[in-house]
N, C-alpha and C positions, 0 to 999 in steps of 0.2 A: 478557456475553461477556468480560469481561475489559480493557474497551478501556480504558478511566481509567488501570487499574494499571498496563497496559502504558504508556502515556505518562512514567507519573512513573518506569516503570526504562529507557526507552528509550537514556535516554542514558548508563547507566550501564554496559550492557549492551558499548558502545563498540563498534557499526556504524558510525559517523559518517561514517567516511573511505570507506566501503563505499557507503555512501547516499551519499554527494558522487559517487561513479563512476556509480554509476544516475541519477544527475537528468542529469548531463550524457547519458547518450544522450538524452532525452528533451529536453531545453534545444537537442542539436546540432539535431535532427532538425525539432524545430518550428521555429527559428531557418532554416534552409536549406528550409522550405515556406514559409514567410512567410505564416505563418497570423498572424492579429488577433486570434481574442476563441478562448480556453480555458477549461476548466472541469477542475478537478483534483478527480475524487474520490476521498474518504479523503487529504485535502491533508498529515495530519500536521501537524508544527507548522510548514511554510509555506516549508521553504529551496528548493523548485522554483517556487514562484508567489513567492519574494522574486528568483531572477534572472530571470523572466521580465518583471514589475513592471521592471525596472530595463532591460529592455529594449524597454519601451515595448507591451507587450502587455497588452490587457486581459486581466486571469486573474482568478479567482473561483474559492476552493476551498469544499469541505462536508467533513464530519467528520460521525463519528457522537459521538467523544467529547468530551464539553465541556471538557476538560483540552486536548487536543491544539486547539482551538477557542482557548482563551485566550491558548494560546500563540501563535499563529498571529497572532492579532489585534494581541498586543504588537508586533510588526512591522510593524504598518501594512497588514495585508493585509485584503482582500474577501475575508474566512471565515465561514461559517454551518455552525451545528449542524443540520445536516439531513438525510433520506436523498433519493437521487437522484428518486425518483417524487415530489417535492416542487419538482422544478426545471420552470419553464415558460417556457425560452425556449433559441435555438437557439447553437449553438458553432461557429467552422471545426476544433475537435479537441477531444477530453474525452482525459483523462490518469487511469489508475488505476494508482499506482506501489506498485513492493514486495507483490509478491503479494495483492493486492487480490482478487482473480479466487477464491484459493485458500480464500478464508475465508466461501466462500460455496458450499454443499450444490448439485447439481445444478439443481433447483427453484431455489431463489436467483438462482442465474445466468442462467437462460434470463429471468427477469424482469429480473432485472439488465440484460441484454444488450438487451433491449426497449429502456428507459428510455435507454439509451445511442443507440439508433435515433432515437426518437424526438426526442433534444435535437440530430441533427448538422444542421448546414446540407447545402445537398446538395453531394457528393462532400467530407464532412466526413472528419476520421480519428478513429479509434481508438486510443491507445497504450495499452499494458498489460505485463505482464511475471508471467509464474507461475512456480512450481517446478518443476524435475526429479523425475523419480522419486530420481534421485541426489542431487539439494539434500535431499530430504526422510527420504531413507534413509539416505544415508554424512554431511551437514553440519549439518542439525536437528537429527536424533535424538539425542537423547543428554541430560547433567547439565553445566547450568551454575552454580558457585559463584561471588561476587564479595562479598567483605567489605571494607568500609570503616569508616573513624573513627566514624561515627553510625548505617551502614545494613549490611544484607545481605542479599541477595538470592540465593533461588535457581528454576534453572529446568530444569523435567524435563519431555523430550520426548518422548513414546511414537508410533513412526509403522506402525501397524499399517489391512492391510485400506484401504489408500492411502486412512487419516483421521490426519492429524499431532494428537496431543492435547497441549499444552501444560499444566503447572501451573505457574504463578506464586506466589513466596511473597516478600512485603519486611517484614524487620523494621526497624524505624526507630528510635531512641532516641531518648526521649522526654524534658523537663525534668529527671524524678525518675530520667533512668538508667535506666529500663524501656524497655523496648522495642515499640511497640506493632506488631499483624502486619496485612497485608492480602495478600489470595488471591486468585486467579481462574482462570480453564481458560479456554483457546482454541482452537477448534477449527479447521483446516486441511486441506482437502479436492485432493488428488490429481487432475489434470483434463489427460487428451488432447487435444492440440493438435486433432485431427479432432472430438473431442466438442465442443470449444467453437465452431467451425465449425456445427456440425450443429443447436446451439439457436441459431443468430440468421441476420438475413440479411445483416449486413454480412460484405463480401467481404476475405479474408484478403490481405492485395498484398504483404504482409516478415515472416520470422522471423528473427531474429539469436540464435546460443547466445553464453550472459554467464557469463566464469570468473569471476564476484566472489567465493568464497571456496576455492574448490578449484583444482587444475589440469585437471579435467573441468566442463564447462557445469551448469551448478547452478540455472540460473535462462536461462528464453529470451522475447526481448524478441518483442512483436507489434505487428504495424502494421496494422491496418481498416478497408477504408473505406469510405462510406453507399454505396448503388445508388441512391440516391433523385436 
């Protein structure tokens, strides 16, 4: 799916400051529940489980990519390469940040959303955050170019049939002055806040709309939580 590549241009790409405003809802939110033990799936390279770590909570992220895995670890962080149906033990919150939700086919999710059940303690939360129709129609869609001294990167986003298709392409220069290229496609999947309701039983309790790249909501924060 693309996920390696994507790590090595993430930061090149320069969300950073984007992704520092997203962790903090998430950091305010579980900080003012005073929840103890987290699990952050799709951890990325670790800067939501590095202030929470420093604020004395136990956190544990997984990754599916071993690049974003290494990174993570350099840090000092509890990060495993693994998917969520692999985790066997319980959370007072599981955290899937930056569109996590969106890169997973209907079927995906309602499994997804299981495994999320099963790991919460009871009256555990959920945090999560998807796309808009307008995040993925008026702020993804489209051609990103970024050339640098040694690299170039480009990326082209097709959001048709509410499925975002990504192509990634990084040229890299190489010793000899060549360039060598790596590719990959990422697919991104369009999902109603009532749809994702309707595959799981955890109970919806907050949506918040998030302007992080627009002046209209582009991305809407959720809050879930166990019936158990």
């Amino acid at each position: 799916m693309g996920l390696n590549l994507y790590a090595k241009v993430e930061s090149l790409i320069g969300f950073n400051d984007i992704y520092e405003i997203l962790h903090s809802y998430y950091y305010e939110y579980l900080i003012d529940k005073k929840v103890k033990k987290v699990l952050d799936v799709g951890c990325g390279s670790g800067n939501l489980l590095l202030k929470l770590k420093n604020n004395n909570i136990d956190a544990m992220g997984i990754d599916l990519s071993s690049e974003m895995v290494t990174l993570a670890k350099a840090k000092g962080l509890s990060v495993y390469q693994k998917n969520i149906s692999k985790i066997d033990e319980n959370f007072d919150a599981i955290v899937a940040v930056a569109d996590v939700l969106n890169y997973l086919n209907k079927d995906e999710l309602k499994e997804f959303l299981m495994y999320i059940e099963n790991n919460l303690n009871q009256n555990g939360l959920f945090l999560t955050d998807i796309n808009t129709k307008h995040g993925f129609e008026d702020v993804t869609n489209g051609t990103m170019v970024k050339d640098y001294e040694n690299k170039f990167l480009a990326i082209d986003a097709n959001f048709e049939k509410n499925i975002l298709t990504t192509d990634i392409t990084l040229f890299i220069k190489n010793k000899e002055k060549n360039y060598n290229k790596e590719s990959g496609r990422i697919l991104q999947y369009f999902h109603k806040i009532k749809d994702i309701e309707n595959l799981t039983n955890l109970k919806l309790i907050e949506t918040k709309p998030l302007m992080l790249f627009s002046d209209k909501p582009d991305k809407k924060f959720l809050v879930f939580k166990s019936k158990n």
